[in-house]
C-alpha positions, -999 to +999 in steps of 0.1 A: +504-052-456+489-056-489+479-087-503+506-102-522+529-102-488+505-120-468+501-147-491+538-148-495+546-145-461+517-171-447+523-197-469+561-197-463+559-199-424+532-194-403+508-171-409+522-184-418+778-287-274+801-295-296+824-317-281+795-331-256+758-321-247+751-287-236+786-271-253+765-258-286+751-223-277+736-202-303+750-164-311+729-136-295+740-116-324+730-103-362+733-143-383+768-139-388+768-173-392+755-165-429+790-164-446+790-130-424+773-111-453+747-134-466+772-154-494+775-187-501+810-208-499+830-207-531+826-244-536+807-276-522+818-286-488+822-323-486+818-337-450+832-365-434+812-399-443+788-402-416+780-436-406+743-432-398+733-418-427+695-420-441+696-442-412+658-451-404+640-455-370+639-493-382+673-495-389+684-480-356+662-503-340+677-536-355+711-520-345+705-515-315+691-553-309+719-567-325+745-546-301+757-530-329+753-494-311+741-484-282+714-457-274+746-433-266+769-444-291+741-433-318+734-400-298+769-392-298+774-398-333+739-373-341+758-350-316+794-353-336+768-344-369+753-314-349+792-304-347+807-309-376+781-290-400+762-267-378+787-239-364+818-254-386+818-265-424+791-253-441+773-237-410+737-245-414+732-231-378+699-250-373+703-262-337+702-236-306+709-263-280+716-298-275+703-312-246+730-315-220+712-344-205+709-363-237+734-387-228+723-398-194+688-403-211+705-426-235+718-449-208+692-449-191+673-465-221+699-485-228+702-499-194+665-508-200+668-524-232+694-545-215+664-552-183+646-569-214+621-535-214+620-520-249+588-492-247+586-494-287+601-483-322+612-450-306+631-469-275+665-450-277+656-430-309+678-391-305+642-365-318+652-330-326+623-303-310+617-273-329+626-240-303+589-228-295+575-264-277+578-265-243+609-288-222+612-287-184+647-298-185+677-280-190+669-266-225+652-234-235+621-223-251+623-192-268+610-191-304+642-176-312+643-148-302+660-128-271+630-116-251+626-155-240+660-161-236+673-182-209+630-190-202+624-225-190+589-235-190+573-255-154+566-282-173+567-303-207+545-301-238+520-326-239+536-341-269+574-345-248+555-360-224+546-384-245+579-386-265+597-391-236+571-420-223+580-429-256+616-437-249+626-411-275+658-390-269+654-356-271+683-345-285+676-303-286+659-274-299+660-270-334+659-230-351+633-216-366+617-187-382+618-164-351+583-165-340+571-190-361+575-164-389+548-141-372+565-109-365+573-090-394+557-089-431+593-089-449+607-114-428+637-146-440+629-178-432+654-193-412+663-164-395+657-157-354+679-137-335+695-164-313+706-187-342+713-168-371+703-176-409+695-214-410+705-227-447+690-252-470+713-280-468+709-288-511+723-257-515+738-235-493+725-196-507+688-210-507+659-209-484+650-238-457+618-220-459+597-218-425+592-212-399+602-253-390+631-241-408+662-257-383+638-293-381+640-293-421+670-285-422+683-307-395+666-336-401+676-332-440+710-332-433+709-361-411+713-343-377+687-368-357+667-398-367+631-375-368+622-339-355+593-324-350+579-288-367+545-263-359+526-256-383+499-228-381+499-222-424+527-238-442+553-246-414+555-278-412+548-285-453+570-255-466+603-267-451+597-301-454+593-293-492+624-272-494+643-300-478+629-331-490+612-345-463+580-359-451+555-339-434+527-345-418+504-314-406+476-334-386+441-328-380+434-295-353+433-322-321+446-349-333+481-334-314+480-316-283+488-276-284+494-278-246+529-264-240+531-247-276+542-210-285+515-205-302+502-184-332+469-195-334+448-220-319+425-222-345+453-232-369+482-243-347+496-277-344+526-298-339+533-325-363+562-349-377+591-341-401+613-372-412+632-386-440+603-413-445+566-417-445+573-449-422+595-426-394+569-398-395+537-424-389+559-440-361+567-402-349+528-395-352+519-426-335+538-413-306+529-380-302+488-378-309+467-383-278+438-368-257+452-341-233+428-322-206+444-295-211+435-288-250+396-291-255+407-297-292+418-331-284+383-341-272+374-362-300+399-386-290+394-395-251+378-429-245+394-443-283+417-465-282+452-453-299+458-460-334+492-474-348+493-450-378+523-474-391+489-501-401+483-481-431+517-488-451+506-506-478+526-503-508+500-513-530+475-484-510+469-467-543+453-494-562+416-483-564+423-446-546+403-418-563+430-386-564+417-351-576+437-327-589+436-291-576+451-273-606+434-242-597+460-216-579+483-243-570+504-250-603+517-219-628+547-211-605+574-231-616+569-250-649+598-272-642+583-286-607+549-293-621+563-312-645+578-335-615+539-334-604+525-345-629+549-375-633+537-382-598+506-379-605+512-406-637+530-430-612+498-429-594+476-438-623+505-465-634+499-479-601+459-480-601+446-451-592+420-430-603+425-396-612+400-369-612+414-338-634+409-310-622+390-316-590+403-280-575+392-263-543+362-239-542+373-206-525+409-208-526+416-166-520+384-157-510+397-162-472+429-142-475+419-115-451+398-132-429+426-156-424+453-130-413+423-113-391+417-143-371+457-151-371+461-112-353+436-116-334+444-153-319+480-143-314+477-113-296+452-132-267+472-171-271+505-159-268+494-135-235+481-172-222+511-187-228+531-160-214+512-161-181+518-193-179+550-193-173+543-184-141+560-146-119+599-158-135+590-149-174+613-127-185+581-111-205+543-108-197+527-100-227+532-089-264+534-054-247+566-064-234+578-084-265+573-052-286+589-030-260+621-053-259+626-055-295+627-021-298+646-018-272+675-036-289+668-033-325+706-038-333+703-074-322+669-085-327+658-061-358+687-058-382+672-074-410+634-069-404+607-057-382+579-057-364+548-047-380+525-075-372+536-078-339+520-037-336+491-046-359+483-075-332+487-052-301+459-036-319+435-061-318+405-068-291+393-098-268+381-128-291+344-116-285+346-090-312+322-091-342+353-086-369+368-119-352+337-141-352+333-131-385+365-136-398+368-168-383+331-184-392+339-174-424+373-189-427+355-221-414+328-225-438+347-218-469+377-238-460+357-269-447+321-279-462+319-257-487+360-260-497+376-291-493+347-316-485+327-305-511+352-312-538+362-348-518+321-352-523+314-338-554+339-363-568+340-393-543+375-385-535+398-402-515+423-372-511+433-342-532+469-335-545+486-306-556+526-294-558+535-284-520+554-255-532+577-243-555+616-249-553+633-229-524+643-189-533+678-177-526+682-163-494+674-122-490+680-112-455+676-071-477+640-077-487+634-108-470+615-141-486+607-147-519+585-174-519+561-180-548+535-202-552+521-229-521+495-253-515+492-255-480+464-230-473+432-245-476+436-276-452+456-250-423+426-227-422+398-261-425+422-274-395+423-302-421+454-326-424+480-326-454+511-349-463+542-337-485+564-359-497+600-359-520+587-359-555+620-349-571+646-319-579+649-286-600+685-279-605+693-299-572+666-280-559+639-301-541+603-303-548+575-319-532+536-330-538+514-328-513+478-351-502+452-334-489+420-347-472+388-338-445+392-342-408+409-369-391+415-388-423+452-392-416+456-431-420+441-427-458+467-401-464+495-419-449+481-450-467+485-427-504+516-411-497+535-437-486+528-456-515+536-432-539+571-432-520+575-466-524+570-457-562+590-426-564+618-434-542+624-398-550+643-386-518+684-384-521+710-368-490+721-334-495+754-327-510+758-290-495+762-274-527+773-234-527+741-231-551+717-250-574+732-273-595+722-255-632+738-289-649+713-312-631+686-322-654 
């Protein structure tokens, strides 16, 4: 691989029913749902107006008090969504299930709210999981693909633990990037062999990006309140960029990996995806806690739980000291850093101060190490996490996963490969000297000599720069053609990073991203969601067949 198709590939993933519950199943088969042969419709498709539309956790919540809906009503009507635009209309194909308990769980919680118990802001609230974190219900786990299918963990993910102590409904397993985008070096995001080619809900021939490409997708198109995405370099940030969401990719610990497909521990983490800075703090709130199963999350036992929802202030800008990392990060698309930079002049307007350029030492000088580490850490985490699933996995080991593939290339190879899934086979135990290396060096240049030496050369609350550049049209021939992303630095540092809407190329949408040091997520959540408040950039798809070249 050289080096062009890593940095394309990691930065755009990671490495970076329909009539009721349990009647959606996703095809087995090549994305036909793709228009068949890739094309768009003719024309927009105009759905049916959907009554909880842009609807907010908040929002949900009052209805809900008020007896306006019901826990089940409002999962029905996110179920009714799932079915009108998912496998009908303009088939976005993001969901592979829907949770054929949902309902049930919905009365439940309703029959609580009505016993006077309420367990908090996510009490009756339908969550979309992406397909790769862990449910011990009825549902799947299967990172897309086939060699997991039908493979139902012994027992939850840390963080559905959690959401479901949470009261939160999990309403099913979103697509992805089969893999988490970690199996071939000319892969499409949006693509896995169960589901098909996931579209971008602003127009329908364009990337969701990945490889949380059915969450940003879903959640975009108003398919569930919230969802939640993996991020291991770019997963979380990329499709919440193409689809004009919030994402939050938290501190390494902050969120357990426990029950994760992973990629890389290192770099892996689950984090929020959601139409609002206020939903995704409310989602974070929820799902970060110690676990004893993931040593990462050590820094948190014996602290007492933080309500990241304290740190909305809409005035949380006033006195803020923003750099600007210029280098490597704009030059892609001259039309979305001009909606930067108005971002970044709405932040000055609103009393910050900006520091211009304050750019990231290193950035590319960890390319290579990165991917090493990546190979490495797959090969022996996804083994673990095989094993664990106890003498009923349908595979072992990556062994197996390569030997299945192959075994039926027409269904799970007809666009793509597997060339880093055999360039990870390759690869010793963690005690070699080309991994400790790799992954010291990763760790220096990233952290105190990358991203807290500029936040201390400068005295800077946070760092911003575009997320990405508008979403590329879909190329299931040659596969993604991403250019240009910002999400590197703080996935190797382990560090944490917020995207938000900033605004639209063509229809196309475009996003800016804060950056800051470890465990600094209220200050970022404090900065982002007041330049939300300013912006108010974010607008509903309209499922166009392509961009919109009269938008200006």
């Amino acid at each position: 691989m050289d080096r062009r198709d890593f940095l394309r590939h990691t930065a755009a993933g990671a490495a970076l029913a329909a009539a009721a519950p349990g009647a959606l199943h996703a095809s087995s088969g090549r994305g036909e749902g793709f228009e068949g042969r890739g094309a768009a419709p003719a024309r927009a498709w105009q759905p049916e107006p959907f009554e909880l539309e842009e609807a907010t956790i908040a929002q949900l919540q009052e209805w809900m008090r008020e007896g306006r809906y019901t826990a089940r009503a409002i999962t029905e009507l996110y179920i009714r969504r799932i079915e009108a635009l998912d496998r009908r209309g303009p088939e976005l194909r993001h969901v592979l299930e829907i949770n054929p308990d949902a309902l049930e769980i919905a009365e439940r919680l309703d029959a609580e709210r009505r016993a006077g118990r309420v367990r908090g802001p996510l009490h009756g609230i339908p969550v979309l999981l992406k397909d790769n974190i862990d449910t011990h219900d009825r549902m799947t786990t299967t990172a897309g693909s086939l060699a997991l299918e039908g493979s139902i963990p012994p027992r939850d993910a840390h963080i559905v633990t959690r959401l479901r102590e949470a009261g939160a409904i999990l309403l099913g397993k979103a697509s992805l990037s089969e893999w988490a985008n970690f199996r071939s070096t000319r892969s499409s995001s949006g693509w896995c062999a169960r589901g098909g080619q996931g579209k971008n809900p602003y127009a329908l021939d364009r990337s969701p990006c990945g490889s949380s490409s059915g969450t940003g997708g879903a959640i975009a198109a108003n398919y569930a309140a919230v969802g939640v995405g993996t991020e291991t370099d770019g997963s979380i940030v990329c499709p919440s960029n193409a689809n004009s969401l919030v994402g939050i990719k938290p501190t390494i610990g902050l969120v357990s990996r426990s029950g994760i497909i992973p990629i890389a521990h290192s770099q892996d983490t689950a984090g929020p995806m959601a139409r609002t800075v206020t939903d995704a703090a409310i989602l974070l709130t929820a799902m970060a806690g110690p676990d004893p199963n993931d040593e990462a999350t050590t820094p948190l036992r014996g602290r007492p739980p933080i309500d990241y929802t304290r740190f909305l202030d809409p005035r949380g800008l006033r006195g803020a000291r923003i750099g600007v990392a210029r280098n490597r990060f704009f030059g892609y698309s001259p039309a979305a850093d001009a909606i930067v930079e108005e971002a970044i002049e709405a932040m000055r307007r609103e009393g910050a101060e900006i520091i211009d350029p304050a750019d990231i030492p290193h950035v590319g000088e960890y390319d290579d190490s990165e991917y090493t580490v990546l190979l490495y850490e797959f090969k022996a985490d996804l083994n673990a996490y095989l094993a664990s699933l106890g003498p009923n996995a349908p595979v072992r080991t990556l062994a197996d996963i390569i030997e299945f593939n192959e075994r039926n290339r027409a269904r799970e190879m007809p666009y793509f490969g597997q060339e880093i899934f055999y360039m990870a086979q390759e690869k010793g135990p963690l005690t070699e000297k080309e991994y400790l290396d790799a992954l010291e060096k990763n760790r220096r240049l990233s952290r105190e000599e990358g991203i807290d030496a500029v936040l201390r050369e400068h005295r800077l609350d946070a760092i911003v720069a575009p997320t990405g550049s508008p979403p590329w049209t879909i190329d299931l021939v040659n596969g993604d053609h991403y250019l240009g992303g910002s999400s590197q630095p703080a996935a190797v540092a382990g560090y944490p990073s917020i995207t938000i809407p900033a605004g639209y190329v063509f229809g196309l949408p475009v996003g800016i991203s804060f950056i800051g040091t470890a465990w600094s997520e209220p200050t970022l959540i404090r900065l982002a969601y007041a330049l939300e408040q300013t912006l108010q950039a974010r607008r509903p798809p309209r499922f166009l067949p392509t961009a919109d070249l009269t938008a200006v």
